[in-house]
C-alpha positions as CSV (number, residue, x, y, z in Angstrom):
1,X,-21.2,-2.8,-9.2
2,X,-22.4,-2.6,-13.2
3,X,-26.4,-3.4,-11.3
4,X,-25.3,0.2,-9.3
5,X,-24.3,2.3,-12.4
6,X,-27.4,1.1,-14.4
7,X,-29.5,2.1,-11.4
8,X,-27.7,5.4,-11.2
9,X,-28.2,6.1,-14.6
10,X,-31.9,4.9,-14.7
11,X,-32.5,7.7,-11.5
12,X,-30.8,10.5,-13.5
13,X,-32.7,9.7,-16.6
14,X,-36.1,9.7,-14.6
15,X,-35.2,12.7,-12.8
16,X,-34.4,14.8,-16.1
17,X,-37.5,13.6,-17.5
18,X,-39.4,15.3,-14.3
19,X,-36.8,17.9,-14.6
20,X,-38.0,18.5,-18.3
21,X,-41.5,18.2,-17.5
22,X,-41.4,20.3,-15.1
23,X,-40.0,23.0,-17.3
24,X,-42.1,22.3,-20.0
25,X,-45.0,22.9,-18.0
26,X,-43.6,26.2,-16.8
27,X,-42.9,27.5,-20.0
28,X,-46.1,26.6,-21.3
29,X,-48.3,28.1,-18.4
30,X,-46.2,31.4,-19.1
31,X,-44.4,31.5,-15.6
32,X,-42.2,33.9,-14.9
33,X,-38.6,33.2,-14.6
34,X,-38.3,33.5,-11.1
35,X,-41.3,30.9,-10.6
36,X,-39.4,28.7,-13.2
37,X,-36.2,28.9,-11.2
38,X,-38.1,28.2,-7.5
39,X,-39.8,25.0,-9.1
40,X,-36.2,23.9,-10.2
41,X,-34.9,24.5,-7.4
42,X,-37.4,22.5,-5.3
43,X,-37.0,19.5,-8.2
44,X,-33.1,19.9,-7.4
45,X,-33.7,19.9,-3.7
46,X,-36.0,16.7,-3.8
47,X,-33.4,15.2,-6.0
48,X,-30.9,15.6,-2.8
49,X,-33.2,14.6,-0.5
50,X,-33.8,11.2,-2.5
51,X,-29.8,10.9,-3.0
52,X,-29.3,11.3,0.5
53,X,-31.6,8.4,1.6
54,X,-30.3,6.4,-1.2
55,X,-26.9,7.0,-0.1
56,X,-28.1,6.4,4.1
57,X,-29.7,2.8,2.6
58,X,-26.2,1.9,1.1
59,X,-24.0,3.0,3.6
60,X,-26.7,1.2,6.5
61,X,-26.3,-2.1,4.2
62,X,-22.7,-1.4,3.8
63,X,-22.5,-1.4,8.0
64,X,-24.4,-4.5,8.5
65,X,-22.4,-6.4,6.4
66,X,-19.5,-5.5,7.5
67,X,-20.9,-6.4,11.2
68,X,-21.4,-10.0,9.9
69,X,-18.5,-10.6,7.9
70,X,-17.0,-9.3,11.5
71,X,-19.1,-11.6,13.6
72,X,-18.2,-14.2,11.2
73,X,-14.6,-13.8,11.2
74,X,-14.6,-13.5,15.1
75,X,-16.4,-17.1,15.3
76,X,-13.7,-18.4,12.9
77,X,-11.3,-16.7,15.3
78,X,-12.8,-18.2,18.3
79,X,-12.9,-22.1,16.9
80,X,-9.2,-21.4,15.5
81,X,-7.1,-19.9,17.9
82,X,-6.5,-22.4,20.4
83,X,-5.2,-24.5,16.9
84,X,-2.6,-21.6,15.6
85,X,-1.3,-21.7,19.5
86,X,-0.9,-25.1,18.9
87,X,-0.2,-27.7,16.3
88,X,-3.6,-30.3,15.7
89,X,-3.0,-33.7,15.4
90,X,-4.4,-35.8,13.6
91,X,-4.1,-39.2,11.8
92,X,-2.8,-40.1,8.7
93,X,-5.8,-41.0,7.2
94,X,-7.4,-37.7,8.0
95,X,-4.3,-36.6,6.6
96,X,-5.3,-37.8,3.5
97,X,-8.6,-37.1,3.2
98,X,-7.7,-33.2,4.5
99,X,-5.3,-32.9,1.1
100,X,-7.7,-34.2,-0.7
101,X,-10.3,-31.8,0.4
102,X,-8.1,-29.0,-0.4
103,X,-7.7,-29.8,-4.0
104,X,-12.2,-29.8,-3.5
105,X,-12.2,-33.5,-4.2
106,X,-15.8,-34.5,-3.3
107,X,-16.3,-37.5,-1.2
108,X,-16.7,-40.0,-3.8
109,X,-13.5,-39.0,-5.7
110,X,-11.5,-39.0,-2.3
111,X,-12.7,-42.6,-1.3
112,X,-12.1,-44.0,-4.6
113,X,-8.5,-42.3,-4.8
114,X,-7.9,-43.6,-1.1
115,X,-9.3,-46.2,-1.6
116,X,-11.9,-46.7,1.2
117,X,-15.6,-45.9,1.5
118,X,-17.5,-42.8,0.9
119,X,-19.1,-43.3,4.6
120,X,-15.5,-43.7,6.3
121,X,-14.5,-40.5,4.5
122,X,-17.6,-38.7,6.0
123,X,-16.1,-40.0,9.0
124,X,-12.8,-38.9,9.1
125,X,-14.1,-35.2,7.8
126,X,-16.3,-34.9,10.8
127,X,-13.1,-35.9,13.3
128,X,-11.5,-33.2,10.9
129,X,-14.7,-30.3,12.0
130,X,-13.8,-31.3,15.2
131,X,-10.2,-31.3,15.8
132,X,-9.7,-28.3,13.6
133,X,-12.9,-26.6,15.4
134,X,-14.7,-26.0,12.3
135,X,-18.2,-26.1,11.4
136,X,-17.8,-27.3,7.4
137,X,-15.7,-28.7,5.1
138,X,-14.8,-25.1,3.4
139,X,-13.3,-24.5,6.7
140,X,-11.9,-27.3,7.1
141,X,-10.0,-26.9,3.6
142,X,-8.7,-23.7,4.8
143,X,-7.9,-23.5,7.8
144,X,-5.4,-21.8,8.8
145,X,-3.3,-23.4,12.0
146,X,-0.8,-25.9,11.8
147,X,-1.6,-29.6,11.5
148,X,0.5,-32.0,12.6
149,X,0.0,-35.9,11.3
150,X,0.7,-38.8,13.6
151,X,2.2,-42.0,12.1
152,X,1.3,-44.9,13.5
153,X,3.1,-48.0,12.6
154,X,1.4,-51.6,12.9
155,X,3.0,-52.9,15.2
156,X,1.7,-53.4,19.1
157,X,4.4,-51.1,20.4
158,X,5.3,-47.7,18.6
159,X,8.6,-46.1,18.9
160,X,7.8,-42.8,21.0
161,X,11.5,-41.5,19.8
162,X,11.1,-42.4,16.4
163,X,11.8,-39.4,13.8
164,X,8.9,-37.1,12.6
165,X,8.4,-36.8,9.2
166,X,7.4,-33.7,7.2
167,X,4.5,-33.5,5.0
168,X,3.6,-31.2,2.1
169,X,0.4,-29.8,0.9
170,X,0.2,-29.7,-2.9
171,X,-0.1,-26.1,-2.6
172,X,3.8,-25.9,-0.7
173,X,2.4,-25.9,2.8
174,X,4.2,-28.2,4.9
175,X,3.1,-30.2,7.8
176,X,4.7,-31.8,10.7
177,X,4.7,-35.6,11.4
178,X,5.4,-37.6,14.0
């Protein structure tokens, strides 16, 4: 915005300085009034004309990005909305690393505070990208549909009746288990 002003104020400066010369010139040469009038005039209107196609520049900029912040938005909406119909499930583990992410824990910091390997947290954030239908880990770290965590207990057998549990996001978020 301040690059805008300073641009702005750089294009009046110049065009006062043709203005002036402009004049001077006039003046000098012993033009009449009238003649000194038409030549401002034709400054002013060249001044519009140059506004105008400024202005046409900004406002054609101003449309294409809001076509790609559109056409970005739609993909997101695309890869998400089956996910905010319903919950995504995923494991613990991912669980872990997906909090971690939020909090923009790089790899290395998330293995070592899981305690696992940097290559098996590169794993569980690409079955992140694809549960969550995401293309990165910024996405991934936002994204906006419910996620639901399975527990899985060691034994052979689970209990398919036992009770979820509710998890929390650091941020207050909560998110079903079980």
């Amino acid at each position: 915005m301040e690059q805008g002003k300073i641009h702005i104020k750089r294009l009046a400066e110049g065009i006062a300085e043709g203005i002036a010369h402009a004049v001077g010139g006039l003046v000098h040469a012993n033009v009449s009034n009238e003649q000194t009038i038409r030549v401002l005039r034709q400054e002013i209107e060249e001044l519009r004309q140059r506004i105008e196609a400024r202005d046409a520049r900004i406002r054609d900029l101003e449309e294409r990005l809001t076509q790609q912040t559109l056409q970005k938005g739609a993909q997101l909406d695309r890869a998400t909305e089956a996910a905010l119909v319903e919950p995504v499930t995923i494991t613990l583990q991912e669980f872990e690393v997906l909090k971690h992410l939020r909090k923009g824990l790089q790899n290395k910091l998330i293995a070592h505070k899981l305690e696992i390997s940097e290559s098996t947290v590169k794993v569980h954030l690409q079955n992140l990208r694809k549960k969550l239908g995401v293309s990165n880990r910024t996405a991934a770290a936002t994204f906006p549909g419910e996620v639901q965590c399975r527990l899985r207990r060691k034994s052979a057998q689970p209990d398919e009746n036992e009770a979820g549990t509710v998890l929390h996001f650091p941020d207050g978020e909560q998110v079903a288990a079980g």
